[in-house]
N, C-alpha and C positions, 0 to 999 in steps of 0.2 A: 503396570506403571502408567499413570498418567501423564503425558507429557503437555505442556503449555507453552504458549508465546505472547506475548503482550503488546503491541505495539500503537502507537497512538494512529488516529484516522487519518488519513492519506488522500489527497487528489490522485486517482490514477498513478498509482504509486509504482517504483520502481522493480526491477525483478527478483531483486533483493528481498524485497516484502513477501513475495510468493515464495520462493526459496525456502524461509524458515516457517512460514506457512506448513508447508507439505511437509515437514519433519516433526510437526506434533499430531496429538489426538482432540488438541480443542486451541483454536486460535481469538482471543479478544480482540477487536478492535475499541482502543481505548478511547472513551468520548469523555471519560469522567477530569482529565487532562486540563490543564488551563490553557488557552488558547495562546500560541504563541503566534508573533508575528516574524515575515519574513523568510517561513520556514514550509515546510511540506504539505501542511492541513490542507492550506485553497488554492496549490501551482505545485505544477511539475514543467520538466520542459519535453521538448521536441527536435529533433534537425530540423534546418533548413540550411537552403546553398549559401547563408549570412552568418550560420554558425545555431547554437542554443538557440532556441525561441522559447522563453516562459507562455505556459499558457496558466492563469491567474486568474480564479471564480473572486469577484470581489466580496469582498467583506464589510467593509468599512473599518472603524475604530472597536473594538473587540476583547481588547487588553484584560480584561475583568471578570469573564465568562470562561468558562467550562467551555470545551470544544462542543459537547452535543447541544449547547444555548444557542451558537454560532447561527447568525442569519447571513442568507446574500442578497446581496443589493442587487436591486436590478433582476434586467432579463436580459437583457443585449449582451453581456459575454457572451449566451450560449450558444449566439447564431454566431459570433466570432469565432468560439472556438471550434466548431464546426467548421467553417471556411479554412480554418487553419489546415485543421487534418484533413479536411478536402484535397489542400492545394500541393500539402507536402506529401502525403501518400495515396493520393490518389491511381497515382502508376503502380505504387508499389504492389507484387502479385497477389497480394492475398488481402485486399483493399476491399474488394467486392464481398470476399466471404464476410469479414469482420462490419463492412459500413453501414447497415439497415441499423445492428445493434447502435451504433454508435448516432446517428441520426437520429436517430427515435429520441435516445439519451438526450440530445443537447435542443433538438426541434419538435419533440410531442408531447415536451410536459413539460413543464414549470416549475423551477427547482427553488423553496424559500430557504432548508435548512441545509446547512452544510452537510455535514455528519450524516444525514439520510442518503444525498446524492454518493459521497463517498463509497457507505455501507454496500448502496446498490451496485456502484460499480466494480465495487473489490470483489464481493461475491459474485455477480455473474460471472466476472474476466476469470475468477478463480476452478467458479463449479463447471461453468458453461466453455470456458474456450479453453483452460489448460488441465484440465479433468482432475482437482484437487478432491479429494474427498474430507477432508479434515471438516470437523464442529465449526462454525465459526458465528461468535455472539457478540452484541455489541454491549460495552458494561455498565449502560446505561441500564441496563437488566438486572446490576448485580448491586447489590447496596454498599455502594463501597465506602470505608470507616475511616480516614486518615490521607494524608497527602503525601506526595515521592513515595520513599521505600515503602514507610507504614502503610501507604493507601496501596500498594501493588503488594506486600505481602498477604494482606487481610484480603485482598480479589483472590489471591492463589490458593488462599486456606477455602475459601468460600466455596470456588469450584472445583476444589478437592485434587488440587496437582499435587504430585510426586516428584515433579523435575521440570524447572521452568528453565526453557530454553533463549539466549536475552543473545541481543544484537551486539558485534564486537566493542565497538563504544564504549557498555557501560562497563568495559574492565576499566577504566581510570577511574569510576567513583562507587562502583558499587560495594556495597560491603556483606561481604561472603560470607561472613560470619553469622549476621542475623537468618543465612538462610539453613545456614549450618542447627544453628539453634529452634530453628522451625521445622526442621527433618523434611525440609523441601532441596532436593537436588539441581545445581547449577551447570550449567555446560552454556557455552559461549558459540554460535554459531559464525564459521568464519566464510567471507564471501569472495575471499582470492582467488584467482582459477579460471574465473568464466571465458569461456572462450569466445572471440568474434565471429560474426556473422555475415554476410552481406547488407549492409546497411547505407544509404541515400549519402551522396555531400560527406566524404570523408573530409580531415580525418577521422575511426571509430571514435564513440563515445560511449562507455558503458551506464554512464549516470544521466538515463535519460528514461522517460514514461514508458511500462510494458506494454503500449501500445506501439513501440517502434518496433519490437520484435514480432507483433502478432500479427502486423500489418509484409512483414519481410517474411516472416517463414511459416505462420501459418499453423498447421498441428504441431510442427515440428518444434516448435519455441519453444517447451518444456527440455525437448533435448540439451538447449543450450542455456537453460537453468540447472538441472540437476542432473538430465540423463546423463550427459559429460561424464561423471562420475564413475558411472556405473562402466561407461568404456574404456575409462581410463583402467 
């Protein structure tokens, strides 16, 4: 059985995203998406001792485009963003393991398309620091036929899933039916549970970039994504 997940492209996305990641055999990152604003594509956030700190790859005006069209404005975020994670984790103990990647990323190249900077980030943080082994393609690859449901069932047929695995959310609008009717199997991944960490400037905060885990525990961060489970 093939199992799949879909999710659209992500700045530095949260641990969530990896989570249902590791639970299938082929992960999309969605670019064929419309671009939304104010949402996850070009920012995640961070601690600091002031509370949330958005970090935000600008965009500009965007409304109109497909997330893999997405360009960024500018260069100057990336030495910001850098300084950020400099300033807020730089104590933190596993700073050093994690910060060459993370420098190189924001100070040795030059980032125009969104969706590319994303892609590369999600997969290394995923192959390279939390040992996923899952597929993972971006569906800009995939010729995809239709928009919402129709455009994400004709991706699933395409790459031959058995069982697409969807983020708890889409139980308010999805319609189980159509997948019923596609002989593609549903399961809802749920994210309750995760347990806290030692983490910077309490109070915790679960909804924040899996860089704040990778930077606090280092190999161990997968533990408090999924291994939990397995001790519980």
């Amino acid at each position: 059985m093939k199992k799949v997940a879909v999710i659209q492209s992500s700045y530095i996305p949260w641990k969530g995203y990896f989570d249902i990641m590791r639970d299938v055999d082929l992960f999309v990152v969605g670019t064929h998406f419309r671009y939304t604003r104010c949402d996850w594509r070009n920012r995640n956030r961070i601690k600091t001792p002031q509370g949330t700190l958005w970090l935000t790859v600008p965009v500009g005006h965007q409304a109109e485009k497909m997330i893999r069209e997405v360009v960024i404005s500018g260069a100057e975020w990336a030495s910001r963003h850098w300084r950020n994670i400099e300033q807020y984790y730089g104590r933190a103990p596993y700073f050093r393991r994690y910060g060459d990647f993370f420098r190189e990323v924001y100070l040795g190249r030059r980032w125009e398309n969104l969706s590319e900077l994303n892609f590369h980030l999600i997969t290394r943080i995923a192959h390279d620091f939390l040992g996923i082994r899952t597929e993972i393609i971006d569906s800009a690859g995939v010729n995809v036929v239709g928009t919402k449901l129709d455009g994400l069932l004709d991706l699933l047929r395409k790459v031959g899933a058995d069982l697409y695995v969807s983020g708890p959310r889409a139980k308010a609008y999805i319609d189980e039916q159509r997948f019923h009717d596609e002989g593609i199997g549903l399961v809802y991944k749920e994210y309750a549970g995760y347990p806290e960490y030692p983490q910077f400037f309490p109070p915790f905060i679960h909804e924040v970039s899996v860089i704040d885990m990778l930077f606090h525990l280092g190999p161990a961060t997968a533990d408090y994504i999924w291994g939990w489970r397995k001790a519980g």
